[in-house]
C-alpha positions as CSV (number, residue, x, y, z in Angstrom):
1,X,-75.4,-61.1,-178.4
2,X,-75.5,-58.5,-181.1
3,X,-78.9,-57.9,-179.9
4,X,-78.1,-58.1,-176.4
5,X,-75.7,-54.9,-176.9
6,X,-78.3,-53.0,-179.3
7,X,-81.2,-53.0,-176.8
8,X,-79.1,-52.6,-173.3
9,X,-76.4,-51.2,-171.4
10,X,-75.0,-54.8,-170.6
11,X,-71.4,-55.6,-171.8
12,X,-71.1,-57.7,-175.1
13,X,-67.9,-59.0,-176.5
14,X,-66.6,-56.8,-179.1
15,X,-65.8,-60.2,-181.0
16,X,-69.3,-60.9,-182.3
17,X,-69.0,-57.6,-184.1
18,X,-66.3,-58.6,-185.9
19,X,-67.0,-58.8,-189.6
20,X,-70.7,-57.5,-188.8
21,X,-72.1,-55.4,-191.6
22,X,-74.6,-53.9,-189.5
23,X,-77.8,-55.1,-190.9
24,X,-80.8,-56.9,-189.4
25,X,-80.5,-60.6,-190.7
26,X,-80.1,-62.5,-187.5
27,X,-79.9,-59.9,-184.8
28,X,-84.2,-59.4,-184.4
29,X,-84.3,-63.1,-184.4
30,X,-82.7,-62.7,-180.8
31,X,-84.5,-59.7,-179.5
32,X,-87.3,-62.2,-177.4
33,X,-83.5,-64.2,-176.2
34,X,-81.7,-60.4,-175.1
35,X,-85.0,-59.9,-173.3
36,X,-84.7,-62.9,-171.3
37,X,-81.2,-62.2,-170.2
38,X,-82.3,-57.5,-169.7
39,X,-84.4,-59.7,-167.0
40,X,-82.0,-61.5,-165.4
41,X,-80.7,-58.5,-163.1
42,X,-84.1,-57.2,-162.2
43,X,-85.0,-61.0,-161.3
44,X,-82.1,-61.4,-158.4
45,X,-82.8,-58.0,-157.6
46,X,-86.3,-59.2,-157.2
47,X,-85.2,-62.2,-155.2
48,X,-82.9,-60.4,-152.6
49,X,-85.8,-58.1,-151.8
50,X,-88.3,-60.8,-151.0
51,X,-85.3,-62.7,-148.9
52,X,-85.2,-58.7,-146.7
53,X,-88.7,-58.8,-146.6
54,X,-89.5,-55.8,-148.4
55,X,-93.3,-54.7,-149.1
56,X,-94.4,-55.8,-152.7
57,X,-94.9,-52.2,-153.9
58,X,-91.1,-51.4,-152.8
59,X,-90.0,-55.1,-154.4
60,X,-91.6,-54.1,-157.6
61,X,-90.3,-50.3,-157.9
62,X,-86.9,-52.0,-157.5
63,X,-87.2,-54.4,-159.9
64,X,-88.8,-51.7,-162.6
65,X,-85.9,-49.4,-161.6
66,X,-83.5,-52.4,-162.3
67,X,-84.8,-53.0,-165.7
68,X,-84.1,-49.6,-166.5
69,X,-80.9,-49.0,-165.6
70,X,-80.2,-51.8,-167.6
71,X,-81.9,-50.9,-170.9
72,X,-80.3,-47.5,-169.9
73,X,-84.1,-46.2,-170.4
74,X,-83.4,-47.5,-174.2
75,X,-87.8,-48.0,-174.7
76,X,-89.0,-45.1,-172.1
77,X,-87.4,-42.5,-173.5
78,X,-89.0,-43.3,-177.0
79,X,-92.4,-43.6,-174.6
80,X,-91.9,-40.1,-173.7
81,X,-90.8,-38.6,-177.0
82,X,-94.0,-40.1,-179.0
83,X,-95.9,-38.4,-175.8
84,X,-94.7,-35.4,-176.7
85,X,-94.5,-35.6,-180.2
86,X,-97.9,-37.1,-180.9
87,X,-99.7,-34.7,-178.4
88,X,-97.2,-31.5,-179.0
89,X,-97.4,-31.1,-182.6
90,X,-100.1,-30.6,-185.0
91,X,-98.4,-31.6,-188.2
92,X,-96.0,-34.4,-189.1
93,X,-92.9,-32.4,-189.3
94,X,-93.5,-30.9,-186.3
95,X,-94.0,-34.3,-184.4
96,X,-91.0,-35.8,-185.6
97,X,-89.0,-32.7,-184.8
98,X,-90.5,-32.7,-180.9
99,X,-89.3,-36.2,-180.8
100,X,-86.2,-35.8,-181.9
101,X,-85.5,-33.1,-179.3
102,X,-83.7,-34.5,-176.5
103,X,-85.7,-32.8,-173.6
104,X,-88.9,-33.5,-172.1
105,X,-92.5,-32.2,-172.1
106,X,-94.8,-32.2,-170.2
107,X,-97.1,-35.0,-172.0
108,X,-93.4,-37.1,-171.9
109,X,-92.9,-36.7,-168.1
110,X,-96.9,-37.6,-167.5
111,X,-96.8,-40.6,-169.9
112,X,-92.9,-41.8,-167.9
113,X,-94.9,-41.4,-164.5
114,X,-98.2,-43.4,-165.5
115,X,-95.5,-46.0,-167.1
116,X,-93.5,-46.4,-164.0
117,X,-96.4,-46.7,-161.8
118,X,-98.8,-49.0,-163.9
119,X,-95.5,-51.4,-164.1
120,X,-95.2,-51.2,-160.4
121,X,-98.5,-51.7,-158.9
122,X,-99.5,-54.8,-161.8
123,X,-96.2,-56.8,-160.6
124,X,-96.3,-55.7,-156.8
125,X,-99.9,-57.4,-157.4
126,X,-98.5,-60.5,-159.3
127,X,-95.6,-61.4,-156.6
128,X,-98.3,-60.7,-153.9
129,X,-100.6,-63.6,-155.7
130,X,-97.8,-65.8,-157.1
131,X,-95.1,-65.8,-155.1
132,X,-91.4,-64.6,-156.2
133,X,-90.1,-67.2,-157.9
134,X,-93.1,-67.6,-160.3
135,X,-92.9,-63.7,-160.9
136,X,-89.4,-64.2,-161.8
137,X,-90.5,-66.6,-164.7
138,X,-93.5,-64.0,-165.5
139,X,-91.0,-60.9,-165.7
140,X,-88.5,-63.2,-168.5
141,X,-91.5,-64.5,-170.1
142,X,-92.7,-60.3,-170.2
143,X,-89.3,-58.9,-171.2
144,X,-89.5,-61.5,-174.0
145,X,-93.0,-61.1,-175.5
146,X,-92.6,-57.2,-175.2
147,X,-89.3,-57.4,-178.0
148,X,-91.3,-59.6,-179.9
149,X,-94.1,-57.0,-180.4
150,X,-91.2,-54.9,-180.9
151,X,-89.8,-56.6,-183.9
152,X,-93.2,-57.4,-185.1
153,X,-94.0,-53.8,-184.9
154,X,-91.3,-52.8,-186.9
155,X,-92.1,-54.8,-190.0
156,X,-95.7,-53.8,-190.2
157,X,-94.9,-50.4,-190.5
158,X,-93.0,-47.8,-192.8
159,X,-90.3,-45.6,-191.4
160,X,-91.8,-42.2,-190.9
161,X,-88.3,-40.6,-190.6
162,X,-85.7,-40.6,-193.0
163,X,-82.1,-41.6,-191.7
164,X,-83.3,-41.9,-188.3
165,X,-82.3,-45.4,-186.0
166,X,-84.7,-47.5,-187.2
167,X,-84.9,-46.3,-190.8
168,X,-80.7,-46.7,-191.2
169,X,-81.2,-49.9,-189.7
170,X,-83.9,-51.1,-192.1
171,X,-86.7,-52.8,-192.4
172,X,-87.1,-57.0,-190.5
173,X,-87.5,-59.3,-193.0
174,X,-91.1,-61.4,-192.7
175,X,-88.7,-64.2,-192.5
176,X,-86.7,-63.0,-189.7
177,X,-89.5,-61.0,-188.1
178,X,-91.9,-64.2,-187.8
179,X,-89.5,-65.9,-186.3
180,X,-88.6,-63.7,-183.7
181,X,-92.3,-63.3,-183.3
182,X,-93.1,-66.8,-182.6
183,X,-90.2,-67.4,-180.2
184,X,-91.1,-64.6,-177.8
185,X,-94.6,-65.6,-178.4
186,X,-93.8,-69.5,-176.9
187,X,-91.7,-68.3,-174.2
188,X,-94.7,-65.7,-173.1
189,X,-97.5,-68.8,-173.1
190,X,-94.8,-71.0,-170.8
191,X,-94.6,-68.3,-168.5
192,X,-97.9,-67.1,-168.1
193,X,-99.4,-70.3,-168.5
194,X,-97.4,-71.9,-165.7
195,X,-98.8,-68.7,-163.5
196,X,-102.2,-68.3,-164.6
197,X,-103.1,-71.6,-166.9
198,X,-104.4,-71.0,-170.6
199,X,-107.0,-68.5,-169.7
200,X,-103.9,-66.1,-168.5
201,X,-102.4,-66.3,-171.7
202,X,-105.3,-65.6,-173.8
203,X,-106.2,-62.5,-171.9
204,X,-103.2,-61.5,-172.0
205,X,-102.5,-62.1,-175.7
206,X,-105.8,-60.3,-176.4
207,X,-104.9,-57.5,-174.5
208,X,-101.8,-56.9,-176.0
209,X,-103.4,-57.4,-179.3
210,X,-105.8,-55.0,-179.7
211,X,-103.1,-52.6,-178.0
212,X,-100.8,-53.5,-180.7
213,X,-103.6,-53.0,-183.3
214,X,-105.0,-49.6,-181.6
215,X,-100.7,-48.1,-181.2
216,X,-100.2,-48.9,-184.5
217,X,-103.1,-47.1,-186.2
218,X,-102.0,-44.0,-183.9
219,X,-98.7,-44.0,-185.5
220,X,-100.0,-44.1,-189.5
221,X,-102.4,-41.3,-187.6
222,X,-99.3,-38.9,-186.1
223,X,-96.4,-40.0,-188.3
224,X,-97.2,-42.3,-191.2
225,X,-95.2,-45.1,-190.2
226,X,-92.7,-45.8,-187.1
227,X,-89.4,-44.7,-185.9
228,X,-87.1,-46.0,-183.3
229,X,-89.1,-44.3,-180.8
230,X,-92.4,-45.4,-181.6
231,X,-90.5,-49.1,-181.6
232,X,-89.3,-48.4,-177.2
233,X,-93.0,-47.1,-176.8
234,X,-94.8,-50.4,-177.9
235,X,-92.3,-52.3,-175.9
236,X,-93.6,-50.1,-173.2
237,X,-97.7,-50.4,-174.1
238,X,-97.3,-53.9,-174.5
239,X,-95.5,-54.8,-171.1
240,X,-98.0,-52.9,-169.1
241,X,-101.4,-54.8,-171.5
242,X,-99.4,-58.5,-170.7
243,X,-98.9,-57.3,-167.0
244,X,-102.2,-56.2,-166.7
245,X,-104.0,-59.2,-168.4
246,X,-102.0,-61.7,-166.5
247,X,-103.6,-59.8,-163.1
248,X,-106.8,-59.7,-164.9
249,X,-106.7,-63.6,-164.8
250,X,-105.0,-64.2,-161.6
């Protein structure tokens, strides 16, 4: 639950704080499980727009708005600040000062659009070719492989930014991180495999990797490491290269 309350807007009981010291050991081992349940809204939303009959394109853009509002736009607005930062400055410093800035540039508002509408038009294609209920499973399955990457993503890499979110919150232990890691990564293969067999899931997996691999080397590029908004853009990247392998296969 602690999780649940670090990555959305969704009310946690302020009894499984009590006693918390604030540091990582158990709390990224439920990232992939808070994923599940970010989904759950977006997936009745989902449902009620297929019972009114509403074009795929419209069902989607609810359901990407849904998951949104309940992440409070937690990973797009690190999408958008590493836009800006990566493609705005032309030293180190001066990236990580764009991306701490709380407005948004031009290369932020471009990469929020392209975001937004990839998202859109891969899962408006997936409920077209699967049918709501499977998408449902597909979007929990998605939300949990994407905090996976997440957590994986954060161990690999050094924090770029002193005192910032992610380096106060320190660095996922392999122990923890693995684990996390290969919990998101089962739940993924059940529900893309169930959509698309095997082949969906390796395409998928492939995908994601080599986006994973290719993000990564961008950030020792730019930064030298991560930071907590380089850690809500590869949820991003990586929900758009599962999306979009899974339609590859279908």
């Amino acid at each position: 639950m602690r999780a649940l309350a670090f990555l959305s807007r969704l009310p946690v009981s302020p009894h499984w704080f009590a006693g918390y010291s604030g540091s990582l050991h158990d709390t990224v081992r439920g990232f992939p499980l808070a994923g599940m349940i970010i989904a759950l809204p977006a997936s009745i939303i989902l449902l009620v727009a297929v019972t009114l009959d509403l074009p795929e394109m419209a069902t989607a853009l609810f359901v990407i708005v849904a998951l949104i509002v309940t992440t409070g736009a937690l990973h797009e607005d690190g999408l958008a600040d590493v836009a800006d930062g990566f493609y705005g400055g032309n030293s180190v410093e001066r990236r990580l000062e764009i991306m701490k800035d709380s407005s948004i540039g031009s290369y932020g508002t471009l990469a929020l659009i392209v975001s937004v509408l990839l998202r859109t038009a891969l899962l408006a294609t997936i409920v077209d070719e699967v049918g709501p209920f499977q998408a449902v499973i597909i979007i929990v399955g998605t939300e949990a492989g994407s905090r996976a990457a997440l957590v994986k993503f954060w161990q690999s890499l050094p924090s770029a930014r002193a005192g910032g979110v992610a380096d106060r919150a320190g660095i996922p232990s392999a122990e923890d991180t693995n684990f996390a890691f290969f919990l998101g990564a089962v739940i993924l293969a059940i529900s893309y495999g169930t959509a698309g067999g095997l082949t969906a899931v390796i395409i998928a997996a492939v995908l994601t990797a080599l986006v994973f691999l290719g993000f990564s080397r961008l950030c020792r590029e730019k930064l030298g490491g991560q930071t907590g908004d380089t850690l809500g853009a590869i949820q991003q990247l990586t929900t758009i290269s599962l999306l979009l392998g899974l339609v590859i296969a279908l």
